[in-house]
Each structure stands twice: as structure tokens, then as C-alpha cells.
Steps between C-alpha positions, in 0.01 A plus 500: 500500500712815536384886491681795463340861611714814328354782345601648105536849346575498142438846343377535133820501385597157647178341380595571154822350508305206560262538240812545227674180620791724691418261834295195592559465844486660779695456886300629792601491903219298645442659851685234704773546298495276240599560130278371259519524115161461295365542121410859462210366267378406824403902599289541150194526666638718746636797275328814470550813325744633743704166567487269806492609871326219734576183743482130366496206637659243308374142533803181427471161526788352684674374181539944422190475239309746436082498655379818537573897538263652659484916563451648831465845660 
């Protein structure tokens, strides 16, 4: 199992991109310095009203499949 730490801002703007189909993924710098690149539709229950601004950590099985994303302060 693999985790990833990083932290996302979207603004409003960004978040509707997603909604209209303009982008489905998104690439975030995990904080050891990994890349990683993940579903947006993974964030849904994460937007609010003025976008996305938080830490995740992001839970992989070795195989790179996807477990869990889970928000933190």
C-alpha cells in the first residue's frame, strides 16, 4: 500500500471546468515529492461553494489502484 500527502486549491472557477467536462484529472506534488495524477471525480465530496482548499491523503494499493482519499486539516 502506498500514500501520498499534498494539499489542493481549486477556486470556483476551476471546479466548474470540471463540472462542464473541460478536465478530469488532476496532478498534485505529494509532499515528498512525488507526482501523482488522480480522477477529479474523486474531490466531489470535497467541493464547496468557494472551490477546494485542504490536505488529502491518498490511499494506493501497490499495483497504483485507487483505495481511498481521505481529507485532512
Amino acid at each position: 500500500m502506498r500514500q501520498y500527502k499534498f494539499r489542493l486549491i481549486l477556486d470556483v472557477e476551476q471546479c466548474l471546468a470540471f463540472y462542464q467536462g473541460l478536465y478530469t484529472d488532476v496532478v498534485v506534488q505529494a509532499e515528498n515529492g512525488q507526482t501523482v495524477q488522480l480522477p477529479l471525480r474523486h474531490f466531489r465530496p470535497y467541493i464547496s461553494h468557494s472551490g477546494v482548499n485542504s490536505g488529502f491523503v491518498l490511499t494506493l494499493t501497490d499495483q497504483g489502484k485507487f483505495i481511498s482519499l481521505e481529507k485532512i486539516n
